[in-house]
N, C-alpha and C positions, 0 to 999 in steps of 0.2 A: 614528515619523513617516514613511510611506510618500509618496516624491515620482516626480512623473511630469518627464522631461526632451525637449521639443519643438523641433525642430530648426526655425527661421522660413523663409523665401523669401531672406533673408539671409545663411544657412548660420549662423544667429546659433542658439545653444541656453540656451532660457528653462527654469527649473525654476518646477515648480508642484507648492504640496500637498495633496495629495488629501486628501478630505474623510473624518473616522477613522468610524467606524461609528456611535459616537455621537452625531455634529455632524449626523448625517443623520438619525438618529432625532430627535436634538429638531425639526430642522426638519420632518419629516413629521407629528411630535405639531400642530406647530403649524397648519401646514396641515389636518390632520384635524379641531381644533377651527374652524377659518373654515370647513368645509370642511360641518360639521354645525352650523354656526349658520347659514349659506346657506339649507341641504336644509329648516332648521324654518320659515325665512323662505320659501320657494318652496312649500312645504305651504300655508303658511297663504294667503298670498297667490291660490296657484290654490282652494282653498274658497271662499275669497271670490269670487273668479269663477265657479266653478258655481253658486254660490248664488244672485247675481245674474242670470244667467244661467235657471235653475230658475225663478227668482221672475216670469221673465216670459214665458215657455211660456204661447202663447194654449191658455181653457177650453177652445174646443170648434172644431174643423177639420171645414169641408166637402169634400166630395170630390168630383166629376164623374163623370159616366161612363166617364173613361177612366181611373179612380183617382186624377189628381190633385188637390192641394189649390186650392180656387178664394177661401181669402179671404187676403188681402196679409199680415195679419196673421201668419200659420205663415212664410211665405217671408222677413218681416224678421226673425222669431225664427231663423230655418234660418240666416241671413246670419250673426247676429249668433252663434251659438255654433258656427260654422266660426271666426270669425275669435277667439273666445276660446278654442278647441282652438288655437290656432295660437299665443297670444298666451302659452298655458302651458305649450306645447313649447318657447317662446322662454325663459321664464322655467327649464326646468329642462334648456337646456342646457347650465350652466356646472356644472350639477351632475354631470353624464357626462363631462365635458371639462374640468373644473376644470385637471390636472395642466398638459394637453396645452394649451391657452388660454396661461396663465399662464407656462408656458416660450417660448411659442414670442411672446406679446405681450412679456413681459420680457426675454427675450435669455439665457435658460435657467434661470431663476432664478421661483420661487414664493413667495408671500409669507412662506412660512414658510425659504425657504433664505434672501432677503433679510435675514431678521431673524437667521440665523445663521450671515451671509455667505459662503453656498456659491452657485458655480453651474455649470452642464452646460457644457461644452465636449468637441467629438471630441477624440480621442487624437491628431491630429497635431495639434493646436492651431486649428483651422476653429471658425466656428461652426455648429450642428448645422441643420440643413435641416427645413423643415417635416415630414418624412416621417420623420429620424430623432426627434422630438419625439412626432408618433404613435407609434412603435415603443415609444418608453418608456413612457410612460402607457398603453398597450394592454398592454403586462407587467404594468403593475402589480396587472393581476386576477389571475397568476399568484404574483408575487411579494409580494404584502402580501394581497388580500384574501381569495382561495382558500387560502393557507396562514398567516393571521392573522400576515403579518410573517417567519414563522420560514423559507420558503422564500429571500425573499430576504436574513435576515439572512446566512444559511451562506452563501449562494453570495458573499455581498460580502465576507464572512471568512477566507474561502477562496482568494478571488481579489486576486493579485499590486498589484492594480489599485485595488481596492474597489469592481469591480462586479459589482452583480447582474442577473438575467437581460436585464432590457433594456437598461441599459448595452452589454454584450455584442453583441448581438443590432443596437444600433443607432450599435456602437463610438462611445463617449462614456464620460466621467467625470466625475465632483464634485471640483470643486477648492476648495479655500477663496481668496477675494477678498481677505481679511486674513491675513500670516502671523501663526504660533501665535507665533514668536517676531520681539518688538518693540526694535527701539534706538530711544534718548533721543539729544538732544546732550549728557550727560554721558558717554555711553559710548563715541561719538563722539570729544570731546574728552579721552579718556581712552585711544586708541590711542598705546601706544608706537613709540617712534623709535628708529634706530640712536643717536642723542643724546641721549635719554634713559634708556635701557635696555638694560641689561649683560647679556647672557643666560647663562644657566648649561651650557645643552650645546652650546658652539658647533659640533662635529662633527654636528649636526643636518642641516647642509645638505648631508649624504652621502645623505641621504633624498631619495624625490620626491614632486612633488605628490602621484600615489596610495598612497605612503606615507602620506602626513599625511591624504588624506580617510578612509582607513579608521583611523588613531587619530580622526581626529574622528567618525566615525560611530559609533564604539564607547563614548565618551565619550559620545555623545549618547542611547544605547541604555541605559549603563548608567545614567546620569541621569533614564532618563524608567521605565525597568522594571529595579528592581534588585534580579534574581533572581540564584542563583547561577552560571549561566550567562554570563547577562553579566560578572559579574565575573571569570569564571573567563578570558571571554574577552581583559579589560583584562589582566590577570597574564602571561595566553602575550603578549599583545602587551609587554608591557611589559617581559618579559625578553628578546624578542625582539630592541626598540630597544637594550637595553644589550649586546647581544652585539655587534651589527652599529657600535654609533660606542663600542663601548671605554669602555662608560664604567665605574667602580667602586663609585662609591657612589649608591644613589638613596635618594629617599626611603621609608617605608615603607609610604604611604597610594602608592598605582600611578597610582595617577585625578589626584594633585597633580602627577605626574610626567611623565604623558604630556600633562596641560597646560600644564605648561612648556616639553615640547619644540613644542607646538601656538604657542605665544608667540615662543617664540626662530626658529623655522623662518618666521615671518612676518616678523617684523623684522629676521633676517640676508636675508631673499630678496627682499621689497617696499620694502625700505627705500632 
């Protein structure tokens, strides 16, 4: 789980988490389906205006001698299919501008991120400006449709951040609106107290906070990818904590261990 941390006008620093590769890809499936039920609806829609239009094209136009046309009849038809060339330019521009529309009317967010509550904010935490909204849907002929996706999948996999080229380009990211992870008021009500809860390694508080955020990040890693790396990484941590507070015996499972000192280190220090 890749988080961005924004420092406010307050000196206040908010984390946000960035949206994983896949939470972007459903959202851009989903916008690609509104995206081509639009495009069949604006096809059909301008046919039926040419047609109409077509269908009432005067038989037969006089001409003067100075070649122009002298009966009123051509000149209402002339009016009338300027202003339906106009009427179908209108109609198919949401289909060029779908992305860039729909960020910049919804406040970075498409109806397909909406539905899978992601949305655009710059990396200091601003919201993005008309100009940086073109920058990104103007990528995205580079990033999805000239390389069928695969340009900008690498470049957002790649990158620390998860973006791709026009992210970059218009410094912004995807963050998710909802955290991935949810508390209840049972879990809530289920935080211990130094009065309820006896802790097992009390030399814990010889650790500091970034002590304990890198076991929690590590626990969190090997939780969500548990590859041998990670574990390997829990074990160095995990002998590491028993050298540094003396302790003799742990347990055998490493990951029960270092979330116990994660428990005890909160409630000897918040409590």
């Amino acid at each position: 789980m890749k988080t961005i941390d924004i420092v406010t006008s307050n000196n206040v620093t908010i984390q946000y988490e960035l949206a994983s590769i896949a939470k972007r890809f459903v959202g851009q499936l989903l916008d690609l389906v509104i995206w081509w039920g639009y495009f069949a609806i604006a096809i059909y829609l301008s046919n039926m205006i040419f047609s109409g239009v077509l269908s009432m094209a005067p038989e037969h136009v006089t001409w003067d001698a100075w070649g122009e046309a002298t009966n009123t009849s051509y000149w209402k038809y002339l009016v009338v299919a300027i202003l339906a060339l106009i009427l179908v330019a209108l109609i198919y521009i949401p289909v060029f501008f779908y992305k860039f529309l729909c960020e910049y009317l919804f406040s970075g967010r498409t109806v397909g991120k909406m539905a899978s509550g992601l949305r655009v904010i710059k990396v200091n935490g601003e919201v993005p400006s008309i100009t940086d909204y073109f920058l990104r849907s103007s990528f995205m002929l580079i990033d999805f449709w000239m390389s069928l996706g695969s340009f900008g999948f690498l470049t957002a996999s790649s990158s620390d951040r998860n973006q791709r080229i026009g992210d970059m380009v218009a410094g912004s990211v995807v963050i998710r609106t909802k955290p991935s992870v949810s508390y209840t008021m049972n879990d809530i009500l289920s935080i211990k107290t130094a009065e309820n809860y006896t802790p097992t390694y009390p030399s814990v508080t010889q650790l500091t906070d970034d002590d304990m955020l890198l076991i929690k990040n590590a626990v969190e890693r090997v939780r969500q990818f548990p590859n041998k790396r990670h574990k390997k990484l829990v074990l160095e941590i995990s002998k590491r904590c028993q050298s540094v507070l003396s302790i003799e015996d742990t347990p055998k499972n490493k990951l029960t261990f270092l979330k116990t000192l994660l428990q005890d280190y909160i409630v000897l220090t918040r409590s």
